[in-house]
N, C-alpha and C positions, 0 to 999 in steps of 0.2 A: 504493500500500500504506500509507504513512504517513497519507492523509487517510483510510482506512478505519481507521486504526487510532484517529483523534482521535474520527473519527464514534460510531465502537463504545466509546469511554467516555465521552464524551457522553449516550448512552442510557444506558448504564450507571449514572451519575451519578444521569439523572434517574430510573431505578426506584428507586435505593435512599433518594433524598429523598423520593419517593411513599408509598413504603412505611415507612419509617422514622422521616420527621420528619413528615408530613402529619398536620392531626388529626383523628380519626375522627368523631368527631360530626359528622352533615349536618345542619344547622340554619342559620340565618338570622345567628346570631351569629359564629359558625365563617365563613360563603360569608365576611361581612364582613373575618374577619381577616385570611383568604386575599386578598382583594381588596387593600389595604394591601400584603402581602406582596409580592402582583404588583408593584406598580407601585415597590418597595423593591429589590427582587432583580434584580441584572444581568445572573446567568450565563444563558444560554440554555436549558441542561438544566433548570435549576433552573424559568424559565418556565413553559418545555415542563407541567411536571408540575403544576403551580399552574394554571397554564389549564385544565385537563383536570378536575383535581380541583373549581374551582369550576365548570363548564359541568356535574358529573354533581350534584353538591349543588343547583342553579339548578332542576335539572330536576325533582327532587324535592318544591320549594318547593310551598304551597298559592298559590292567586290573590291571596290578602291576604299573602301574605310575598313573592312576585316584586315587588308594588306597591311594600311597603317597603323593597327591596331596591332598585329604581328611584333612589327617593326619596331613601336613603341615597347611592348612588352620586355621585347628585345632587348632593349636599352635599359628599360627600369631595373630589370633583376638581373641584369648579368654580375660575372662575382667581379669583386676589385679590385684589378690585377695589383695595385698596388699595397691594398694591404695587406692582401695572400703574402706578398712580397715581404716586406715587415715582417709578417706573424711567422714566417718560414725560417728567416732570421733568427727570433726567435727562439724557436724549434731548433735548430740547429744547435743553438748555444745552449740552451738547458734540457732539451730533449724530456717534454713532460707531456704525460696525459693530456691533461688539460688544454695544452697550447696546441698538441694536436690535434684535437675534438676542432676547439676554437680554426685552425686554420680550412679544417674539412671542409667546416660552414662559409667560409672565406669561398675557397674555392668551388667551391658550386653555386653562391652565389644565391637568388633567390624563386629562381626562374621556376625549379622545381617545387615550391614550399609553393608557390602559385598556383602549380597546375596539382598539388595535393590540395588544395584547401577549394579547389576550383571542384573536386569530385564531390564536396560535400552537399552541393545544389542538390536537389530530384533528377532521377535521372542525370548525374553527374557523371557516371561513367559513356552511360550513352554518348552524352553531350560531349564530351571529350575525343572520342573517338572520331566522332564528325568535324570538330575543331580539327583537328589533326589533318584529315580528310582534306580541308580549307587549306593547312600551311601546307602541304606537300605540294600543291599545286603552285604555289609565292615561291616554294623556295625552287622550283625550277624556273623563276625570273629572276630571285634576288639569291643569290647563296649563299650571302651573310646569314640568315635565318636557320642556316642549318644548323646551328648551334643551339637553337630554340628547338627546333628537333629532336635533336639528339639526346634532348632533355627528355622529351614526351617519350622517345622509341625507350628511352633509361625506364621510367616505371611503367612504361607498357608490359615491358617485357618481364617484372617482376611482379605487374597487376594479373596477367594474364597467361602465368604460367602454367605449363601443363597440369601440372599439382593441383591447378584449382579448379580446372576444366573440368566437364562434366561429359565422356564420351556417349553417345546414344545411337542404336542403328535405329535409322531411320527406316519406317515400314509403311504400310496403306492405313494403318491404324491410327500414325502421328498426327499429331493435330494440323486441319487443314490449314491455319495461317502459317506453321512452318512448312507446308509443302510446296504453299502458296509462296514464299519466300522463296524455296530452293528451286520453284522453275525460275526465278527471273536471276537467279544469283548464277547461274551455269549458262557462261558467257561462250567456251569454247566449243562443246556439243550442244547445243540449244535443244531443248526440253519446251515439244512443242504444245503440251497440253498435259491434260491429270492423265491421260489416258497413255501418251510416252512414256510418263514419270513414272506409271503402274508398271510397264516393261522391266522399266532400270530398277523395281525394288521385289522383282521376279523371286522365285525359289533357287535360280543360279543365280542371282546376283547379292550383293550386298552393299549398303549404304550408309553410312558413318560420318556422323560432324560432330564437331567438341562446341559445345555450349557454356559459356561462365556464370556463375548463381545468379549476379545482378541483370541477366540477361538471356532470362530462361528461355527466351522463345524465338531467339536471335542466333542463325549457325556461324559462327565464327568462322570457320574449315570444312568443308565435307569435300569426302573419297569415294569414289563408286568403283567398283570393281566387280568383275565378269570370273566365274567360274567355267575356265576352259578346259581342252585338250591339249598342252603346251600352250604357250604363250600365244594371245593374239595376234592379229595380224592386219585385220581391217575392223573400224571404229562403225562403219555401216553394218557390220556382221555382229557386232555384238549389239547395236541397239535395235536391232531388227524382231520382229516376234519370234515368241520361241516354238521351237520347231519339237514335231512328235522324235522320239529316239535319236535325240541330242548325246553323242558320244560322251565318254565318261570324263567327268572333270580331274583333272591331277594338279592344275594351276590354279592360282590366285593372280587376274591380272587387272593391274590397276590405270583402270583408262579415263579417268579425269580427277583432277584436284584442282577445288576452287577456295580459291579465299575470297570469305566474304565481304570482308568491310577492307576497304580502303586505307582506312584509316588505321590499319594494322600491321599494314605495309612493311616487309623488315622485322617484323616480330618472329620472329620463328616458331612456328608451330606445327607448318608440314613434316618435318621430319618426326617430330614426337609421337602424330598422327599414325603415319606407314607405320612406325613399329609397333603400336598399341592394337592397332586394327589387324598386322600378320598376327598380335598374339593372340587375338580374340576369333578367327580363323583359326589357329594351330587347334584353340579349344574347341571348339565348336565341329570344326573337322576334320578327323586326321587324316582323311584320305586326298586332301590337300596337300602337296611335299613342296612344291615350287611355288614363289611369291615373284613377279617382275611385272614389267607395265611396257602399256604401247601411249606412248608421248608425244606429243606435240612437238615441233620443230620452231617455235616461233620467233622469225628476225632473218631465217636465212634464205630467202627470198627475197628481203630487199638488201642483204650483205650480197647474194649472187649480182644481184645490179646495180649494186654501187662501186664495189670494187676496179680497181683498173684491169683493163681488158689484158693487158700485159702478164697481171699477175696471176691472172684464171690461165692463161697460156701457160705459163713456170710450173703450174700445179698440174694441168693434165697434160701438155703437151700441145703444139699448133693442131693437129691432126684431131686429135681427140676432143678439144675445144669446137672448133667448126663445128664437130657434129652435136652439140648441146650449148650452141650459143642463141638458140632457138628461146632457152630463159630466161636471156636478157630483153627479148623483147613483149609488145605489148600483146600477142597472137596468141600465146598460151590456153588453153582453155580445159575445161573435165575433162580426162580423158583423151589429152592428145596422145597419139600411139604413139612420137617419139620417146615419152617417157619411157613406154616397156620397151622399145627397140633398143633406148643406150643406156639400159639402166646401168649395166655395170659401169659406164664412163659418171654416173651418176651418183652412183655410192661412193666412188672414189673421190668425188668431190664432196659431197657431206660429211665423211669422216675427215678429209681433211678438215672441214669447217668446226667439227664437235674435238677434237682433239689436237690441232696446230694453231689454230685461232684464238688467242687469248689474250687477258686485262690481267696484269697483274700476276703472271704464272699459273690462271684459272682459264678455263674457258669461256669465250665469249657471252657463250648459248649460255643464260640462267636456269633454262630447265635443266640443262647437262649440269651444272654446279649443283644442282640440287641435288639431283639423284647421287654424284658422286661423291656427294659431301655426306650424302647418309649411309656410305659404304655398298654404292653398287658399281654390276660393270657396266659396257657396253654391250649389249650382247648382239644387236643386227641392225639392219639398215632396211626398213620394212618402206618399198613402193608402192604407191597406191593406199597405205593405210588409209587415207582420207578423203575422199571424193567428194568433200564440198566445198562452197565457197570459201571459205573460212582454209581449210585445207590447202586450197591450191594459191588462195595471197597470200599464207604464211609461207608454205613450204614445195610447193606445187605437189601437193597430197602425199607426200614424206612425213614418216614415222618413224620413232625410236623403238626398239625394244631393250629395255633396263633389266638388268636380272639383280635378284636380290641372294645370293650363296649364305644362307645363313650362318654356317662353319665358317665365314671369311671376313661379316662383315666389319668386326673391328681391325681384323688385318689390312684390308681394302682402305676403310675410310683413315687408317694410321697413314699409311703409304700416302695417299691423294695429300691431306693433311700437311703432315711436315714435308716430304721430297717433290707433291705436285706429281705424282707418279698416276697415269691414266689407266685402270684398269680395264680390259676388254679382250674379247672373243675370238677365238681363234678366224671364227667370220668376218671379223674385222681385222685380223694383224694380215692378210692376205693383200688387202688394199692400204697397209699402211706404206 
């Protein structure tokens, strides 16, 4: 009874600061002074209502005042380089608890105390995550901001950790607004109604997204995946109806991963994903032995026509170029039969692209980073996976096949890891 009664003025409190002391003006000058406020004000209630009040002013903002608003933010809490500087001094010199607590705070500055005190609004996580959503987009104009960033991805990553996720397969029984959600969320195979959606959540198939408590009805991640005969091979075959005396499943393959929010970009949680989902597979059924996936190519379609024609030469040779420089132009279409006629000059050029082509000692292709960063190989160079539009502007209907060796995969992702060592297929060291 006593902690209802602190609860209940508590709220209390914070209506009548809402209402009373909050300033009416939503403007960009106002969001700022409240922002300030925030990070001044210690009471709780008082929070409460300041979060709330600048999350509905934010939202009002035009696209050129959320920027400036960014920008500002930017400015107001970053840490001081000068008196990190000082306090590190310092530290140096007497080497104490204290002074190094003291500098931590220095050096971070307050940008993040911001965007914690900013979750306390209603729906404050939500609201965050869309905030995010907003800066990712500035900081591909402004790149100063990527420090306000790298703030937000810091407790993303520690708000929305696997640990706290909630996995669920998704079935015909889940509730319709999350399924309603996951056909417009599946950007790469399009999910053209309830009735496709029913296919992909079939007796051979299986469906999985990680959901966080404060956003129960929200999929953060979801995997779809086809129990096959070996590994897939075309993306039309597996979302096709399923057929009488369908050969026996011995695969696990996993043919789309969509991340849902934006604004979560860089949080890592695909990889946590695949491993949870093979485990829940292993249980579920052991007649299951292989886990790998038929992947997306996306980028290397417009890397084929951007590159200089020179250097497509150095990689196949004059001869072999001529007969696949048919991709540099605009003629392409389903199904042209040059594809099958030069495929091999074709594979040989895709694996160059997934394994010579790199940022950084990685590979270009983010899909390929992905998969080889959670310890897989390469295992084929599958033509034709994709016969649609979508298919043939990314990759001109080019697909990966990833194999996941369970006995390897911390040897695999060790290797890729510290030496940059590319694992892959005897299908593929043929065309290396």
């Amino acid at each position: 009874m006593f902690l209802k009664k602190i609860i209940n003025s508590i709220a209390d409190a914070g209506k009548e600061l809402l209402h009373k002391t909050l300033p009416i003006k939503k403007n960009l000058e106002t969001l700022l002074e409240l922002c300030d406020d925030l990070i001044s004000y210690k009471g709780v209630a008082s929070g409460i209502a300041i979060a709330r009040e600048i999350s509905e002013i934010y939202l009002s903002l035009s696209k050129e005042d959320k920027k400036k608003f960014f920008i500002a933010v930017d400015e107001k809490f970053k840490p001081n380089l000068e008196a990190a500087e000082k306090k590190s001094l310092e530290f140096i010199k007497n080497k104490n608890t204290n002074t190094l607590k003291e500098l931590s705070s220095l050096a971070e500055g307050n940008r993040q105390e911001f965007i914690r005190r900013m979750n306390m609004a209603p729906n404050g996580t939500a609201f965050l995550v869309s905030m995010r959503e907003d800066l990712l987009r500035f900081v591909l104009e402004d790149s100063s901001l990527s420090n306000l960033d790298e703030d937000f991805r810091h407790l993303f990553r520690s708000w929305f950790n696997p640990g706290f996720l909630r996995l669920e397969r998704i079935t015909w029984d889940t509730k319709a607004a999350v399924l309603e959600r996951i056909i417009s969320y599946e950007k790469v195979h399009k999910i053209k109604d309830m009735t496709d959606l029913k296919r992909r959540l079939d007796e051979d198939r299986r469906f999985y997204a990680y959901f966080h408590p404060v956003l129960p009805d929200e999929p953060l991640i979801f995997v779809q995946v086809a129990f096959t005969q070996g590994l897939a091979s075309s993306v039309q075959d597996i979302i096709k109806p399923m057929t009488p005396n369908q050969p026996k499943a011995d695969t696990a393959t996993f043919y789309s991963i969509s991340n849902c929010q934006q604004g979560l970009t860089s949080v890592t949680l695909g990889n946590f994903l695949i491993k949870r989902v093979v485990y829940e597979i292993q249980q579920e059924n052991p007649k299951i032995k292989h886990f790998g996936t038929l992947s997306p190519l996306p980028g290397f379609a417009e890397w084929v026509n951007y590159i200089e024609e020179n250097k497509l030469r150095s990689i196949l040779g004059s001869e072999d170029y001529e007969k696949v420089k048919f991709l540099r132009s605009t003629e392409i279409k389903i199904g042209d039969p040059r594809i099958i006629e030069h495929k091999k000059i074709i594979k040989k050029l895709t694996i160059h692209y997934l394994i010579k082509e790199k940022v950084n000692d990685k590979p270009v292709n983010a899909v390929t980073r992905f998969h080889l960063g959670n310890g897989a190989s390469i295992e084929n160079i599958v033509i034709n996976g994709n016969i649609s539009d979508y298919g043939y502007n990314e990759s001109f209907g080019i697909m990966v096949n990833y194999i996941y060796h369970l006995d390897k995969l911390e040897k695999i992702h060790e290797e890729y890891i510290s030496n940059h060592q590319i694992s892959y297929s005897d299908k593929i060291k043929k065309y290396v």
